[in-house]
C-alpha positions in Angstrom: 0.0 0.0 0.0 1.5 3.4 -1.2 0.9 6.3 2.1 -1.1 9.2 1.3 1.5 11.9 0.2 1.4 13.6 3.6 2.6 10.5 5.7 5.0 9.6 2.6 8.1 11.1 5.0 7.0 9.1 8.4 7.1 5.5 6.5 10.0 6.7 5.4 12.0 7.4 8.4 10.1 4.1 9.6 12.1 2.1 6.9 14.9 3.6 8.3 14.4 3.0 11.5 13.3 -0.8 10.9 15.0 -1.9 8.0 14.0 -5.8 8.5 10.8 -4.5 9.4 8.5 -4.4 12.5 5.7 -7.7 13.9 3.3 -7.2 16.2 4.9 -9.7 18.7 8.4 -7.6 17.8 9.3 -5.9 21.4 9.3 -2.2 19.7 6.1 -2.3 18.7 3.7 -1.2 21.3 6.2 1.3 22.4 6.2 2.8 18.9 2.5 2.9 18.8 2.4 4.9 22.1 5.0 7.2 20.6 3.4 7.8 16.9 -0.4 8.3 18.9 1.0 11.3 20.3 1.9 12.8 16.5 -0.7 10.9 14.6 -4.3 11.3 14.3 -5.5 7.1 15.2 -6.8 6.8 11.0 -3.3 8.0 10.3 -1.5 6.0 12.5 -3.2 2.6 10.7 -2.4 3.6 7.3 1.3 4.6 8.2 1.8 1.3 9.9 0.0 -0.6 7.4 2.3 1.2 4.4 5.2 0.2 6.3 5.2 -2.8 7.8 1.7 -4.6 5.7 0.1 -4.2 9.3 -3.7 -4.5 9.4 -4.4 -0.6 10.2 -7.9 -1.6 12.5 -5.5 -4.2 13.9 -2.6 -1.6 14.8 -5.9 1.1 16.0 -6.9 -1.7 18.9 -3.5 -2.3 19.6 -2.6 1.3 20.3 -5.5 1.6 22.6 -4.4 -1.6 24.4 -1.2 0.0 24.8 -2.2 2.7 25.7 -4.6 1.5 28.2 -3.7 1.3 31.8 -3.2 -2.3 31.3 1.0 -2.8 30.2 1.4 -4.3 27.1 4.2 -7.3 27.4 5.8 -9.0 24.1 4.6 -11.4 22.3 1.0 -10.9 23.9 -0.6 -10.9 20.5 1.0 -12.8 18.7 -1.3 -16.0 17.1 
């Protein structure tokens, strides 16, 4: 999936930043959904991930609230 021209640059520097990509059960992951909530709208957040990393953007929206919840996320929680 191409990005929408405006979030072209932040799946970009995501690239960059994981060249052999990103999973969901990767221990980055809900970390860098707490950190790109704060800069991203949540519709914007899906699509970047998804143009990045073929992440299912609803998937990556539940996840962010999950890890963003009060409740902390630990790796590999969901993963299967």
């Amino acid at each position: 999936m191409n990005p929408p021209p405006h979030l072209a640059e932040v799946v970009e520097q995501l690239h960059a930043s994981f060249p052999a990509g990103l999973r969901e059960d990767d221990e980055d992951y809900a970390s860098l959904l707490v950190i790109l909530s704060d800069l991203l709208s949540e519709r914007n957040l899906g699509e970047v991930m998804e143009a990045a990393f073929s992440l299912d953007q609803h998937m990556v929206c539940n996840r962010t609230a999950a890890a963003l919840s009060v409740r902390k996320p630990s790796v590999g929680r969901w993963s299967g």
